[in-house]
C-alpha angles and dihedrals in degrees: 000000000000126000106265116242111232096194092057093033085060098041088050087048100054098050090051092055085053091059100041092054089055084064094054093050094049088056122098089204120179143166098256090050092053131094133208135233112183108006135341100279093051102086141183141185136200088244092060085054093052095053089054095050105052095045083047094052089045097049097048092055103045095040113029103156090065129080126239121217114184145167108241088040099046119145111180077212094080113033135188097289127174099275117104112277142172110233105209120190093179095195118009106193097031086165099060083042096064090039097047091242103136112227098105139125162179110236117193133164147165116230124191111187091356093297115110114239105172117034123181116176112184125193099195090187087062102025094231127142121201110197141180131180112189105274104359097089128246133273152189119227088002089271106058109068127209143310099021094226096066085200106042125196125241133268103252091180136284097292084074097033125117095214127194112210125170129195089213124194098304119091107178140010134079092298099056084050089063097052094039092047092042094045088050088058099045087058101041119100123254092247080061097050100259142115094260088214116199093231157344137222136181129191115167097250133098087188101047089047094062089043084059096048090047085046094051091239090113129039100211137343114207117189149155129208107025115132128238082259084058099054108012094100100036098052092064093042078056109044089042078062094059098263135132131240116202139157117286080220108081107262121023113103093183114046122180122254097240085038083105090215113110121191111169131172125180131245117285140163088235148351103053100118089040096060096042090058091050095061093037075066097057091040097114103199135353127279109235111189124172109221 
């Protein structure tokens, strides 16, 4: 097999994701027009379906040797492995979509060894591309490079941390306890025995919330339950910023990319390990997903 060619990887990428996103803005999505897979609050919408399908069709045509991996097509028969794949979320943020909010977006990447190598993350609403190539750093809009601040300040702890968190899709279970206790600890005052964060956001995807911690617009973004489609390409956007991509569980400073914990925090002179280790402190529990 030849040796893939990140530059043109990208390139064919990007313009994908600009299709596809012509696509999503052609669509008159709604609630009442969705449909559910796991529960009532995991939607999915035909358009989501149609995306898929046509990255799926031209990639498979312009590169047939590599394998696809994407969200509305999953078999957990056949999980993320080392050969080179292209990792597909068609519509992250399915719920804003079908609600108008616009933080929505089309992920893809391309993963060699289970490390991403080419990520394009495209917000069709705004019409803004965030980008990263392995070692040539990561952009929005292709021209301004991350993160935004060239010369970012440093972490100075959680009490002065802008923190992104999601509920994701599931409601109830171990692993929910884990998010609402934890959650619950992040926002309580010190006097109480919590992080007294400064201050939460949630914006209803996985992959815009690590574009705005590699952009420095977030300090940290803690989750459970999000899929290699929903952070391939924004860990590396992220990483590629400066900033660090750990496991949402205390201790483990290299997580796998189908290991469905994210823990990002965003470039800084000083003070990232520091701050990691002080909300793998609050963490009450373990996350424990099946891939």
């Amino acid at each position: 097999m030849a040796e893939p060619h990140l530059q043109e990887i990208h390139d064919f990428l990007v313009r994908l994701a600009k299709q596809a996103g012509g696509l999503v803005m052609a669509a008159t999505p709604s609630a009442s027009n969705s449909h559910t897979k796991n529960n009532p609050v995991d939607l999915f919408t035909e358009t989501d379906v149609a995306v898929e399908k046509l990255v799926a069709e031209s990639l498979k045509e312009e590169y047939p040797s590599y394998r696809f991996l994407g969200e509305e097509t999953y078999d957990p028969a056949s999980p993320l492995s080392a050969d080179p794949t292209f990792v597909c979320d068609p519509i992250d943020g399915t719920t804003n979509f079908v609600h108008a909010f616009p933080s929505v977006c089309i992920s893809l990447a391309f993963v060699v060894d289970k490390r991403p190598l080419v990520g394009v993350i495209f917000n069709p609403f705004l019409n803004t591309f965030h980008t990263a190539i392995r070692g040539k750093g990561s952009y929005r809009n292709f021209s301004t490079r991350l993160p935004l601040n060239p010369n970012p300040p440093p972490l100075t702890g959680l009490v002065n941390a802008l923190i992104a968190l999601e509920w994701g899709h599931e409601r109830s279970g171990p692993n929910f306890e884990v998010k609402r206790q934890t959650f619950t600890k992040l926002v309580t005052t010190k006097e109480m025995g919590g992080a007294s964060v400064q201050a939460v956001r949630m914006t209803g995807s996985a992959a815009l919330n690590l574009c705005a911690v590699a952009a420095g617009e977030l300090d940290i973004y803690w989750e459970g339950g999000s899929w290699a489609w929903d952070f391939a390409a924004g860990m590396l956007i992220l990483q590629e910023a400066g900033g660090l991509f750990v496991d949402a569980n205390p201790g483990n400073w290299e997580p796998a990319l189908d290991g469905r914990k994210v823990f990002a925090v965003r470039g800084a002179p000083s003070g990232q390990k520091e701050i990691i280790e002080e909300l793998w402190s609050y963490v009450v529990g373990k996350y424990e997903y099946s891939t």
